[in-house]
N, C-alpha and C positions, 0 to 999 in steps of 0.2 A: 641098271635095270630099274624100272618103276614100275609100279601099281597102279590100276587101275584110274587112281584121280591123279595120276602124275606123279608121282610122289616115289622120295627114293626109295628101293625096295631096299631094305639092312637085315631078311631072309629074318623074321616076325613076325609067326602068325598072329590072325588078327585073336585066334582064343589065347595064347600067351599074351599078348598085351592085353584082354582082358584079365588074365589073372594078375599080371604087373602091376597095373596099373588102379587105381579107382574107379567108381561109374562116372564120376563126374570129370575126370582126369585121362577116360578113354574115350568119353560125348566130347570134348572139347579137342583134344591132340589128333584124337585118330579119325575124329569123322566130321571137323573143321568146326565143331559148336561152338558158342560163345558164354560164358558166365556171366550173369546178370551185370550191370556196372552197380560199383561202389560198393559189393562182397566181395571180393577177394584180397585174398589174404597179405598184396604187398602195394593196395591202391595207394596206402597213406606211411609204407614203410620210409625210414631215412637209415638203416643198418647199411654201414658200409660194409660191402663183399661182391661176389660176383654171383649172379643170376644163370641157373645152369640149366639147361633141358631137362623136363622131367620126368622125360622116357628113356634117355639115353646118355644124361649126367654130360654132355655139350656146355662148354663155357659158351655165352650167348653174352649178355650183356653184363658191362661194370656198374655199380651205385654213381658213379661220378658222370652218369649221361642222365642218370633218372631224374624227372622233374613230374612236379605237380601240373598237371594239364586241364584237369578239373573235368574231365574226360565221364570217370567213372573205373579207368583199367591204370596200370600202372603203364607207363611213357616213359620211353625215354631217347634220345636225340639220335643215337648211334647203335650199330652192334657191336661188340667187344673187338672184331676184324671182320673184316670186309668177308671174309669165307666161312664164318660162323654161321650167317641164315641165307636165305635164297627167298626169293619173289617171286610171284607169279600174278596176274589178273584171273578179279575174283566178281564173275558180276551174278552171284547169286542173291537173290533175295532183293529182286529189283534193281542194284548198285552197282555201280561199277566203281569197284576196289581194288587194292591189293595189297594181296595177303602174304604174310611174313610166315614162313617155314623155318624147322631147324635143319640147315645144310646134314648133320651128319645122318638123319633118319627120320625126314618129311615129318616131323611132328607139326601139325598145324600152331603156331603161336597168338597170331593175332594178325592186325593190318596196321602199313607203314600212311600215314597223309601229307602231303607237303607243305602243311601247317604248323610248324614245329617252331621252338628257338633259335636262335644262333648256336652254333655253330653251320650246322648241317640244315635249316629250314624242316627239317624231319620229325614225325612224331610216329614213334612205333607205338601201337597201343595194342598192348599184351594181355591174355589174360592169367591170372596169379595163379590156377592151376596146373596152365603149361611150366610152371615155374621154377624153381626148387632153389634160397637165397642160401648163399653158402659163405657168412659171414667171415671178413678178413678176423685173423690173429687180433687178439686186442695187444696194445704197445704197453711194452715191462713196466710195470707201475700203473698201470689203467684199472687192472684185476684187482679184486679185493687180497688185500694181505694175508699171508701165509701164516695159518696157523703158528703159536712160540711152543718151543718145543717144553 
């Protein structure tokens, strides 16, 4: 079942995702907005972890696709699996795009361009409040030492 802009329906009204969610975090997810470039929160991040939806906690992308694209949003090559987002063509606002959803609950994320790196040719470019970075474990001995008793 979908919504009105296509979009999967995950039975969320739209005043629950307002309360959920942010103003800036429901202009952007829920009603396809974009965040300025070069404010958000993970344009210049290098924290290895995984990048999860941030309406509906979706693993989306890994750290190890994300690159610097000089863009203004946070990029990165790939999605974490092929079934994690969905596409659609996007030609609002004069352009003809396409835009990157989250598979599990039509969150709008951003738009994919076939200007990308190697591997994939691909640049997703995200905006960081559809976002939510959910930093791996740091490795035994990375942390700071344990208080002597």
């Amino acid at each position: 079942m979908t919504n009105e802009r296509g979009e999967r329906d995950v039975g969320i009204s739209e005043d629950a995702w307002r309360r959920r969610l942010t103003e800036e975090q429901f202009r952007v997810t829920r009603k396809a907005g974009t965040e300025r470039p070069f404010t958000g929160a993970y344009v210049d991040t290098e924290t290895p972890g995984v990048y999860r939806c941030v309406c509906c906690d979706a693993e989306l992308f890994r750290s190890e696709t994300k690159f610097h694209s000089g863009s203004g949003w946070p990029s990165f090559t790939s999605p974490a699996n092929r079934a994690a987002v969905t596409t659609r063509e996007d030609e609002s606002h004069g352009m003809r795009r396409t835009e990157v959803l989250c598979a599990r609950c039509g969150a709008h994320l951003g738009h994919v361009f076939p200007d990308g790196p190697a591997p994939t040719g691909l640049r997703y470019c995200l905006n960081s409040v559809a976002l939510a970075l959910d930093p791996d474990d740091p490795e035994p001995g990375d942390g700071p030492e344990p208080d002597a008793p």
